[in-house]
C-alpha positions as CSV (number, residue, x, y, z in Angstrom):
1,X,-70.1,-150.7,154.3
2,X,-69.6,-150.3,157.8
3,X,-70.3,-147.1,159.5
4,X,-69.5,-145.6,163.0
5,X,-72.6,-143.3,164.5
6,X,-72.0,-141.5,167.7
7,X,-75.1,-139.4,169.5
8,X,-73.3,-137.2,171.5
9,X,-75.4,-135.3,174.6
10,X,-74.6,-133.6,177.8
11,X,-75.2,-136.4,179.6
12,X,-74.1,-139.5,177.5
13,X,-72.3,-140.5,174.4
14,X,-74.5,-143.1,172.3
15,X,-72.4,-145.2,170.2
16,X,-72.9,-147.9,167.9
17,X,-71.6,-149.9,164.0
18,X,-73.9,-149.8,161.3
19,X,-73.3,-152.7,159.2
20,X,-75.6,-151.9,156.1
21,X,-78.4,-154.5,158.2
22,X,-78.4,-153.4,161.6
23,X,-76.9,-151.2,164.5
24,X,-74.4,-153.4,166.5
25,X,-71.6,-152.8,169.0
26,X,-74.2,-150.3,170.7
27,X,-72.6,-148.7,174.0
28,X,-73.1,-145.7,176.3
29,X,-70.8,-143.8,178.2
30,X,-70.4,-140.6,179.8
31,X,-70.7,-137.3,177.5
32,X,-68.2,-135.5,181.1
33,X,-69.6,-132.4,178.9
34,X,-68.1,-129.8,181.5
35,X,-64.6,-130.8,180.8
36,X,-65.8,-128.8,178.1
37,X,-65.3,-129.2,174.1
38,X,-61.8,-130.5,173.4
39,X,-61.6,-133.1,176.3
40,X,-65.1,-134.3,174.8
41,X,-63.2,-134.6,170.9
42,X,-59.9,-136.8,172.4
43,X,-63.2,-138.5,174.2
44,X,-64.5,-139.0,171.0
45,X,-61.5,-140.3,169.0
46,X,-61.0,-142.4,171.9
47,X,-64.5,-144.0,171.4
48,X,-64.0,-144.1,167.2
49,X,-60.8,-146.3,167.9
50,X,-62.3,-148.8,169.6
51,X,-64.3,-149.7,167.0
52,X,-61.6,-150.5,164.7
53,X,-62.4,-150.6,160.6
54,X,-65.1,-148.6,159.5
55,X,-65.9,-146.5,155.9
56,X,-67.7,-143.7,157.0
57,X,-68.5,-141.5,160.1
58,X,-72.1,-140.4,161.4
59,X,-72.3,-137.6,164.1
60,X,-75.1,-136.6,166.0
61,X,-74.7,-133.7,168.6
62,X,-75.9,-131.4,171.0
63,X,-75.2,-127.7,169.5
64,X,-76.2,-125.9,166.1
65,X,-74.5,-127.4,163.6
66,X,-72.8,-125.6,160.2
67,X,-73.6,-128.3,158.2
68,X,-71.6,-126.5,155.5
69,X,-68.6,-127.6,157.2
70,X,-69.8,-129.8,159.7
71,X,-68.3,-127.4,162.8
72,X,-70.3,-126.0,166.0
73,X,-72.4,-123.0,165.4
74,X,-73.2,-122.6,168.9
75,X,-73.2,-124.3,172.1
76,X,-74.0,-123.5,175.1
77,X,-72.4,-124.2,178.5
78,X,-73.2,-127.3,178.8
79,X,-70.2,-128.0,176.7
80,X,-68.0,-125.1,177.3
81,X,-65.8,-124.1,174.4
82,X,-67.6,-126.4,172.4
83,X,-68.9,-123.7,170.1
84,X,-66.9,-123.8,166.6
85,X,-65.0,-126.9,167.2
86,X,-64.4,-128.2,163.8
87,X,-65.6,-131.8,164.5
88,X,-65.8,-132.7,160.4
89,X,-62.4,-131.7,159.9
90,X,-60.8,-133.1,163.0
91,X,-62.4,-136.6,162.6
92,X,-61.9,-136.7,159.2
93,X,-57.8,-135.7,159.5
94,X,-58.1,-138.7,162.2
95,X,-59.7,-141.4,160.4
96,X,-59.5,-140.4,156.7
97,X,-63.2,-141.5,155.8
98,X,-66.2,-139.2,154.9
99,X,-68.0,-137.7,158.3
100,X,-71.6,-136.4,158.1
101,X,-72.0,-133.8,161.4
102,X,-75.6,-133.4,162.6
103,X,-77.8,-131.8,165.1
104,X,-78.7,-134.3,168.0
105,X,-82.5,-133.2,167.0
106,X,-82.4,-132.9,163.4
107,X,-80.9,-136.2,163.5
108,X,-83.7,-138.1,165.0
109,X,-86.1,-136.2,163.1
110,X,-84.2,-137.8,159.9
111,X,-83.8,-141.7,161.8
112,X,-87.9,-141.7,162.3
113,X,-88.2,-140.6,158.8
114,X,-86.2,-143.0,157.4
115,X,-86.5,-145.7,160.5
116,X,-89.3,-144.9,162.6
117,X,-92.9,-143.3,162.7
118,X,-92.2,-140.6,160.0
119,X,-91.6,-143.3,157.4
120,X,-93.3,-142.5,154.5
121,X,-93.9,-138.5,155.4
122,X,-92.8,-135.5,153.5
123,X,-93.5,-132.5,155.9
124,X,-93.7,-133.0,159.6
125,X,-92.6,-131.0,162.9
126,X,-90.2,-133.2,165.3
127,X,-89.9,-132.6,169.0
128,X,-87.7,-134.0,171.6
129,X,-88.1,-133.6,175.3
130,X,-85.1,-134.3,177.8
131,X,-83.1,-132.2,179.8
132,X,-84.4,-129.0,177.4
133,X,-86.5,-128.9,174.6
134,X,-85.5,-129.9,170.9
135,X,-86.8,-129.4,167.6
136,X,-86.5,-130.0,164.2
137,X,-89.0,-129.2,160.8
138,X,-88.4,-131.3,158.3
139,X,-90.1,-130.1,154.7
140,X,-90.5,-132.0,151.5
141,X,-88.3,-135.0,153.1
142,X,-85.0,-131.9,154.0
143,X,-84.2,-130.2,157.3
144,X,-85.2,-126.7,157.3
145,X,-82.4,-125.1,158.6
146,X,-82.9,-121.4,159.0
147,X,-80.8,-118.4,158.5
148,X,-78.0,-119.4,161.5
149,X,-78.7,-123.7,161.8
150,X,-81.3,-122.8,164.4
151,X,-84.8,-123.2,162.9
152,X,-86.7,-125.6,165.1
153,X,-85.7,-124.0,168.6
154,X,-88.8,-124.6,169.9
155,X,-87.8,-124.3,173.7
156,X,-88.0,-120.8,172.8
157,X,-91.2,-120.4,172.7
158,X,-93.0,-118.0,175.0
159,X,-95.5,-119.5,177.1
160,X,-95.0,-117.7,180.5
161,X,-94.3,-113.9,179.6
162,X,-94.9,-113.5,183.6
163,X,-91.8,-114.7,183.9
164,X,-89.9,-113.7,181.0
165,X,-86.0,-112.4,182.5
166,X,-82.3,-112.0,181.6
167,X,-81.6,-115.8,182.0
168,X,-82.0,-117.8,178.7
169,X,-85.2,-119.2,177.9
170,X,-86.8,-117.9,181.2
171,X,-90.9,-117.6,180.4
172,X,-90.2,-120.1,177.5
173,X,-91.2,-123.3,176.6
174,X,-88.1,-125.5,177.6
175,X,-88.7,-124.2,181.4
176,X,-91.8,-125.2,181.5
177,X,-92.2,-128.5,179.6
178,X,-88.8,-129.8,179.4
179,X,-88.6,-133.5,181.4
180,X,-86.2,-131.4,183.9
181,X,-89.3,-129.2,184.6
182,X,-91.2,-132.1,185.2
183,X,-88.5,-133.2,188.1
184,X,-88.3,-130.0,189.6
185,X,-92.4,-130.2,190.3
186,X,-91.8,-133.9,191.5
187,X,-88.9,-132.8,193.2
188,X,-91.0,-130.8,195.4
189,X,-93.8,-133.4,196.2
190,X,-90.5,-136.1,197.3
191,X,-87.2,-135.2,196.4
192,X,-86.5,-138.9,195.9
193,X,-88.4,-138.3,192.5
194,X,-85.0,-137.5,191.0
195,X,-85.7,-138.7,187.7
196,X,-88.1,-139.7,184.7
197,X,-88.5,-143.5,185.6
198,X,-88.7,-142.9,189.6
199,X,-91.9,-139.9,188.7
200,X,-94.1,-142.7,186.4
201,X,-93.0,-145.2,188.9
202,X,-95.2,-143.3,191.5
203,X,-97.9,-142.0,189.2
204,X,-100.5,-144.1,191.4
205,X,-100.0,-141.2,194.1
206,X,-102.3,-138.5,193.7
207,X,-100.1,-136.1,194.4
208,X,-97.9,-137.2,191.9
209,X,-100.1,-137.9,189.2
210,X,-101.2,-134.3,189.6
211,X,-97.9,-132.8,188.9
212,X,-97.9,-135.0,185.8
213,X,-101.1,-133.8,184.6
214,X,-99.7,-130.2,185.3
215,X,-96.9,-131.0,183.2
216,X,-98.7,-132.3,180.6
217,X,-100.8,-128.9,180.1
218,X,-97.8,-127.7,179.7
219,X,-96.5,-129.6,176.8
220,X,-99.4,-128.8,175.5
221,X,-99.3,-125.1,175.3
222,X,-96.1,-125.1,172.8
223,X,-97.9,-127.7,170.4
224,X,-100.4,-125.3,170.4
225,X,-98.6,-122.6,169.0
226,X,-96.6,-124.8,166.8
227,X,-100.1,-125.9,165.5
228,X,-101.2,-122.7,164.7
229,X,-98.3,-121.5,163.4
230,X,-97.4,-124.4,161.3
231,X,-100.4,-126.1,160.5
232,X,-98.8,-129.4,160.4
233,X,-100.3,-132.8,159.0
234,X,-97.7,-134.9,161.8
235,X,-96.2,-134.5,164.7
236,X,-93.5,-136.5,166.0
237,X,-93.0,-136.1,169.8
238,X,-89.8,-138.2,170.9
239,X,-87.6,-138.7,174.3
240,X,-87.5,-141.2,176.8
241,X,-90.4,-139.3,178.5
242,X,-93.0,-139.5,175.5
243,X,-92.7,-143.3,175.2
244,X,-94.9,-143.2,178.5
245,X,-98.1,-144.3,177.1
246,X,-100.5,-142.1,179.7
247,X,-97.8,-139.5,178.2
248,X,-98.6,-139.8,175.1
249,X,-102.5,-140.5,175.1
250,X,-103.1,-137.6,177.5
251,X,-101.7,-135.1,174.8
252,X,-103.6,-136.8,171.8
253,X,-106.4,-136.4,173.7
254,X,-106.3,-132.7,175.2
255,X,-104.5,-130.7,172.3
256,X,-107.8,-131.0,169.6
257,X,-110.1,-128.7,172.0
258,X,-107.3,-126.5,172.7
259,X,-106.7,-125.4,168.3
260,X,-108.7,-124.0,166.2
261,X,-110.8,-126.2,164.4
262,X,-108.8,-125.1,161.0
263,X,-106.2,-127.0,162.4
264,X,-107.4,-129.9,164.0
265,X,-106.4,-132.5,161.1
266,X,-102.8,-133.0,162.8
267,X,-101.7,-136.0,164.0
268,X,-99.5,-136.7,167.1
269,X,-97.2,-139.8,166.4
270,X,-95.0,-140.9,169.3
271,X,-91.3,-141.9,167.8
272,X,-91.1,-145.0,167.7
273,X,-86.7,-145.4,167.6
274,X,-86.1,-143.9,171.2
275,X,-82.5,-143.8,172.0
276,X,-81.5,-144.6,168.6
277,X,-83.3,-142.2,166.6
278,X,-80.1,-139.8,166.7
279,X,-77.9,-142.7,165.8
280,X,-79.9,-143.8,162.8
281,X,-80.2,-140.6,161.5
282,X,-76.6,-140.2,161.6
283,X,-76.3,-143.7,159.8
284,X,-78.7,-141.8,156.7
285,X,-76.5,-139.3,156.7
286,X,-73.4,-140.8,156.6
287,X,-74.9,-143.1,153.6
288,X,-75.9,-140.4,151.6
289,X,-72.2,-138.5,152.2
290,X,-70.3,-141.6,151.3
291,X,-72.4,-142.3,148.4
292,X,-72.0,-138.4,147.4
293,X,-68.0,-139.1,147.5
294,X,-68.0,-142.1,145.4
295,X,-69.3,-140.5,142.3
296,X,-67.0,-137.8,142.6
């Protein structure tokens, strides 16, 4: 069975065919989120067409998702008027095959599980790191969802009361330790450190590794609370960012002396599926709902 997988983000749109063996046909194109939500659905279709026969439909995308109905809880405006576009129904009155909907997040919490370094875990907190901050808990092999498909909105967490305002998120987590933050302090060392790959490029400079270091303290103060409040045996921490080995090490190495010892038996796993951890969660997905529709 062939299946079409779309990660859709407000920057790009992952695409790719699953053909029951591997993910083929992978492209990347531009999400143009501020034309807001129904120019990104024709966009969409558009991309769908392309890939000509398929039997089932795997979306994974920024904004909560109903996953009753597979619509947009909320969004924010990043995608404007993206918030309660039907995307189930509309792709599924296009194509006429089964369409699993996802949270971008949740979704590459479920591709490691089933894919990448959460193979063979239950329970474990999932965290992405990009232009904000994502998160997904995933109990007893299930996302938890929460009372409103928001559980797992870990940007939110305060770290900076100093600075908590009107704006969203200001004082929290996600304005601190998302990999935007991280550019904004690089920004001001040489404001040719524009992105991710340009900052680790440079690392070598003092000044530069210094802002890293900073950064990575504060990464560290929301795994702290999550450890606390969670008391998690696994950690996944995922996003281009966190495949940085220094990254990655310096974390595994600071956060022990910075929990209690009660709950120092976590483990931080780096994902291991980077830019396809959203698509192959939407392949599981999609699996499971065509599977689901054949025994009906």
């Amino acid at each position: 069975m062939n299946i079409a997988v779309l990660d859709i983000g407000g920057t790009a749109i992952k695409s790719g065919i699953w053909t029951g063996k591997a993910l083929e046909g992978q492209r990347e194109q531009a999400t143009y989120a501020a034309e807001g939500g129904a120019r990104l659905m024709q966009r969409v279709k558009k991309i769908l067409r392309e890939y000509g026969d398929f039997q089932a439909i795997g979306i994974s995308t920024a904004g909560q998702v109903n996953t009753r109905d597979g619509s947009i809880f909320y969004a924010n405006d990043n995608i404007p008027g993206y918030t309660g576009t039907k995307v189930k129904g509309l792709l599924e009155e296009e194509f006429h095959v089964p369409t699993a909907v996802e949270n971008d997040v949740n979704a590459a919490a479920l591709g490691e599980l089933h894919y990448g370094a959460a193979k063979g875990l239950s329970d474990f907190l999932c965290l992405t790191y990009g232009t904000g901050v994502g998160g997904a808990i995933v109990i007893r092999g299930g996302i938890y969802y929460g009372s409103s498909f928001s559980a797992g909105s870990f940007g939110g967490i305060v770290v900076h009361p100093e600075y908590l305002g009107k704006e969203e998120y200001s004082g929290c987590y996600e304005k601190f330790a998302s990999v935007t933050a991280l550019i904004n302090m690089a920004r001001k060392i040489d404001s040719t450190l524009d992105n991710g790959k340009k900052i680790f490029a440079a690392i070598d400079r003092p000044e530069v590794k210094k802002a890293v270091d900073r950064w990575i303290d504060e990464v560290t103060y929301g795994l702290v609370s999550l450890a606390h409040v969670f008391n998690p045996g696994d950690i996944v921490l995922g996003g281009g960012v966190m495949a940085q080995q220094y990254v990655i090490g310096e974390i595994q190495k600071r956060l022990p002396g910075r929990i209690s010892p009660g709950v120092r038996r976590m483990h931080v796993r780096q994902a291991l599926l980077g830019n396809q951890a959203g698509l192959m969660g939407a392949v599981h997905l999609a699996e499971k709902l065509a599977e689901k529709e054949r025994m009906l």
